[in-house]
C-alpha positions as CSV (number, residue, x, y, z in Angstrom):
1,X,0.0,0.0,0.0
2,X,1.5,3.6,-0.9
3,X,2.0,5.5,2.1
4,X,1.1,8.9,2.9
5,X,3.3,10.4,5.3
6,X,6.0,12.3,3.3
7,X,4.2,14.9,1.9
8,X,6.3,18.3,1.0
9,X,6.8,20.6,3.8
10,X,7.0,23.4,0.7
11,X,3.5,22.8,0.4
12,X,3.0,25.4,3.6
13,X,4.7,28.3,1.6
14,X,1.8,28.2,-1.2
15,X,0.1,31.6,-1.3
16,X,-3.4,31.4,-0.3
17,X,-4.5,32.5,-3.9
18,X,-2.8,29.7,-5.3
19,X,-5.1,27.1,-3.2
20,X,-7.6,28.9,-3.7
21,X,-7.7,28.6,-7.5
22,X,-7.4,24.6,-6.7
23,X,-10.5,24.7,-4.5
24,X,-12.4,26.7,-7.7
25,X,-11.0,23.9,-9.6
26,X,-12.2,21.0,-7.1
27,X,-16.1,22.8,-7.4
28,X,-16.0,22.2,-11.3
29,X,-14.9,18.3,-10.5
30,X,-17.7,17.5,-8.1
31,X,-20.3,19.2,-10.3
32,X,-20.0,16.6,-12.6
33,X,-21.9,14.9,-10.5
34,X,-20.2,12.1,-10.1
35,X,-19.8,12.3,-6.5
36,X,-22.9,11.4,-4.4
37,X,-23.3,14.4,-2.2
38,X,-26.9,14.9,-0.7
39,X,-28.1,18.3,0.3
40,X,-30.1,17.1,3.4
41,X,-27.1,16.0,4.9
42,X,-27.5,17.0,9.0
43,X,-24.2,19.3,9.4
44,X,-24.5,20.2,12.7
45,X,-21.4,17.5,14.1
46,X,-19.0,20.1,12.1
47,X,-20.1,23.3,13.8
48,X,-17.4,23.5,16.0
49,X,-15.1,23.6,13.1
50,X,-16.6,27.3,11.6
51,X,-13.6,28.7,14.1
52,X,-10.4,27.1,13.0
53,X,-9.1,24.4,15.7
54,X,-6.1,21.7,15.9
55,X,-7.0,18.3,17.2
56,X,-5.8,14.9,16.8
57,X,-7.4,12.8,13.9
58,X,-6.8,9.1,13.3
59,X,-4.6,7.6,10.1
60,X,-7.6,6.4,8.0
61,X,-7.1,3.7,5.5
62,X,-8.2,5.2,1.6
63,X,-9.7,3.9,-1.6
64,X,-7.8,6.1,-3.4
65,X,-7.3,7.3,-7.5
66,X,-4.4,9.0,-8.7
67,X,-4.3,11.2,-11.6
68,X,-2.1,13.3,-13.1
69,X,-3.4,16.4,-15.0
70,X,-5.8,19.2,-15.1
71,X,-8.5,18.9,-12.4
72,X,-10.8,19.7,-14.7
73,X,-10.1,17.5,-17.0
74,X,-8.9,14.3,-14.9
75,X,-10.8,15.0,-11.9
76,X,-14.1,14.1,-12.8
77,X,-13.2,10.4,-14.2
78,X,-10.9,10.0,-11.2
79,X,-13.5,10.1,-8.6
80,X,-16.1,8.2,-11.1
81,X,-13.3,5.4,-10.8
82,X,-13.5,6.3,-7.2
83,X,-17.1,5.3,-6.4
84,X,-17.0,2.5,-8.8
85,X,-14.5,0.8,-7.0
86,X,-16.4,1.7,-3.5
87,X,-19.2,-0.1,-4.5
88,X,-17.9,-3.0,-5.9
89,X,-16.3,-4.0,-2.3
90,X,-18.2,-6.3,-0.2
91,X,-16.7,-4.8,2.5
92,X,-17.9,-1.4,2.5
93,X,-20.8,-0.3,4.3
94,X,-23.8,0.4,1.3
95,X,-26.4,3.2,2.0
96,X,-27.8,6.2,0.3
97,X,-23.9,7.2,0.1
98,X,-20.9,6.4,1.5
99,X,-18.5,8.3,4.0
100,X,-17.5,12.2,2.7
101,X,-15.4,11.9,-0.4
102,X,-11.5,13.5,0.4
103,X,-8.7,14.6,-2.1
104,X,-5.5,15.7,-1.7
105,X,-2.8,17.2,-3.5
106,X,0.9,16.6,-2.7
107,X,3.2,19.1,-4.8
108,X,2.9,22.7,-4.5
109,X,0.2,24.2,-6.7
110,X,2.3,27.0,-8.3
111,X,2.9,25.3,-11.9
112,X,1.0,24.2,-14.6
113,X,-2.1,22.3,-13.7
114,X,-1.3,19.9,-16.6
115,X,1.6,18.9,-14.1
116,X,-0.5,18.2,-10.6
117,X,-1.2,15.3,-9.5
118,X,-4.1,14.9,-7.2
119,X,-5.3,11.8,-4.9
120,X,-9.0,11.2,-5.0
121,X,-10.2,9.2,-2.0
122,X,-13.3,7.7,-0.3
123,X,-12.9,5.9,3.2
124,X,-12.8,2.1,3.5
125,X,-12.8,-0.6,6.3
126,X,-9.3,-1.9,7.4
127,X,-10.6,-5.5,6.4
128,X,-10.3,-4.0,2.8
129,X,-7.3,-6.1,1.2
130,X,-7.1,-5.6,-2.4
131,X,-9.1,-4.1,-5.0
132,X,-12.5,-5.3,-7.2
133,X,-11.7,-6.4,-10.6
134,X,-12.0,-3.8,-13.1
135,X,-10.9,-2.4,-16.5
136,X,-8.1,-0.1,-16.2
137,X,-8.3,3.6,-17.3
138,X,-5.8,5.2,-18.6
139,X,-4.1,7.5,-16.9
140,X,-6.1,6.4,-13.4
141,X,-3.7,4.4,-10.7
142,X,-6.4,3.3,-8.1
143,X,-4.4,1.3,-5.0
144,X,-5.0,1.4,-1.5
145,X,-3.5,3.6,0.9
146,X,-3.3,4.5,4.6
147,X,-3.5,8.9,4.8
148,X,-1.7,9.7,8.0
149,X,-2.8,12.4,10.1
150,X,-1.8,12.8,13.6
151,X,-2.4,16.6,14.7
152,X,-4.5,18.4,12.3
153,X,-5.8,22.0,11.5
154,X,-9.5,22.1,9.7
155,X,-11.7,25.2,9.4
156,X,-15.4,25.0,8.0
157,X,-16.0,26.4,4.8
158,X,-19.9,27.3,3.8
159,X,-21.2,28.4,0.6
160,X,-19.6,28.2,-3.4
161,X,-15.9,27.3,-4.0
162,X,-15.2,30.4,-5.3
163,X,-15.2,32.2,-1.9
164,X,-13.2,29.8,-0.2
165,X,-9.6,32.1,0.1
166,X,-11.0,33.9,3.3
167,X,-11.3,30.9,5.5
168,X,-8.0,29.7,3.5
169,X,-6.2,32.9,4.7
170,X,-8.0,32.4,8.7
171,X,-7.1,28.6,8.5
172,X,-3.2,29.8,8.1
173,X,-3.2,32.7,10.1
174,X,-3.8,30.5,13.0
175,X,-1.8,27.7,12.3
176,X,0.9,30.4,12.4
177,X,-0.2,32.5,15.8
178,X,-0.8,28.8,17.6
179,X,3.0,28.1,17.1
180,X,2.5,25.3,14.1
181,X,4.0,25.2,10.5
182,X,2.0,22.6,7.8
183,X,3.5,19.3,7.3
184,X,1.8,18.0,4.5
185,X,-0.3,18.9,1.5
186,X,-3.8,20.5,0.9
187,X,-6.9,18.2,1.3
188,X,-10.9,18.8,1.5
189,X,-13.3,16.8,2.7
190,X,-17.0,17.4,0.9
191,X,-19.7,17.1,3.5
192,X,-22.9,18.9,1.2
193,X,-22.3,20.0,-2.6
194,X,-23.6,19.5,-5.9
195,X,-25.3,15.8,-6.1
196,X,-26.2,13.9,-9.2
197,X,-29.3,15.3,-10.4
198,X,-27.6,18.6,-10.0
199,X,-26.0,21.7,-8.9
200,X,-28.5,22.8,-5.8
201,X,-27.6,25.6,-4.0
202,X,-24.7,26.6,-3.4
203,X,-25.0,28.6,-0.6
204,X,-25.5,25.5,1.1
205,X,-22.2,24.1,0.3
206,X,-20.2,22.9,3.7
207,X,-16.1,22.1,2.7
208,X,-13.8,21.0,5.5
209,X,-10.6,22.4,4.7
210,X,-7.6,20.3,6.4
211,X,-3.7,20.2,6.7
212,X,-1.8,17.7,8.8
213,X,0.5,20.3,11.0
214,X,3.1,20.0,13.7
215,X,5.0,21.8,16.2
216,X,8.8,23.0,14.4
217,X,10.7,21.5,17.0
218,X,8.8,17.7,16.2
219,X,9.9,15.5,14.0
């Protein structure tokens, strides 16, 4: 299983206007409604998380799709891999939809999109050993991975993508003031957006925004 825990410590020098064009990006993906995110989803377990706060989160083993490319290009047919995968496990749990969908990107953001590479994931069980049968894609490496966490910074972010840089900018200003620097990558975690009969309201959109942090003097 590809591991997770060596993501660049560059990463934390990305201007917030660089993310930001990444989380634009990430709205366009999910719009193509191949993620299954409900509107009437109940919300309120992630209040806390409207003020930025650092807590400890659990490694999580992934379902997880990497592709290379434009996010609006590659993203949509990576997480469409994604689900198709999810459900063909007799392990996971089946419902109405399965845990948030998460993606991460490793490198810093500041060149060509053509060259990012992004991880699009889904929560599985730890009894998950190996993947379903299925027809490669081109230019899609699905695998499974354990996503390391440890201490962790998350904001809340309501509403559309596109005015996501505000909590961005909060969620670093306080990593900074509360003595941490970022030790990994950027990664969201969709709780309500667009589902697959289409685009709702966007106002309602709820993004956790998250980046695995640590004191300077820890290794």
């Amino acid at each position: 299983m590809r591991n997770y825990n060596s993501f660049a410590a560059t990463q934390g020098s990305v201007p917030a206007t660089q993310v930001t064009r990444t989380l634009i990006i990430l709205g366009a993906i999910v719009l193509s409604g191949l993620t299954s995110l409900a509107q009437s989803n109940n919300v309120t377990q992630f209040e806390h998380l409207k003020q930025p706060k650092i807590s400890t989160k659990k490694n999580q083993k992934m379902l997880v799709v990497e592709a290379k490319g434009d996010p609006n290009v590659i993203g949509g047919q990576a997480f469409g891999l994604v689900f198709q995968l999810y459900y063909s496990l007799p392990e996971t749990p089946k419902g109405p939809r399965p845990a948030f969908p998460r993606a991460r990107w490793p490198q810093s953001l500041q060149g060509p999109k053509a060259e990012w590479t992004g991880f699009y994931a889904l929560p599985v069980p730890e009894t998950v050993a190996q993947l379903p049968q299925h027809e490669p894609q081109e230019g899609l490496k699905p695998s499974l991975a354990t996503w390391e966490y440890g201490e962790v910074a998350e904001i809340l972010h309501l509403g559309p993508y596109n005015r996501e840089e505000p909590d961005l900018k909060r969620l670093r200003e306080f990593i900074r003031e509360q003595g941490y620097v970022i030790l990994g990558g950027h990664e969201e975690e969709y709780i309500v957006g667009p589902s697959q009969s289409g685009k709702g309201d966007p106002e309602k959109y709820v993004t956790i925004i998250r980046y695995r942090v640590r004191k300077p003097d820890k290794k």
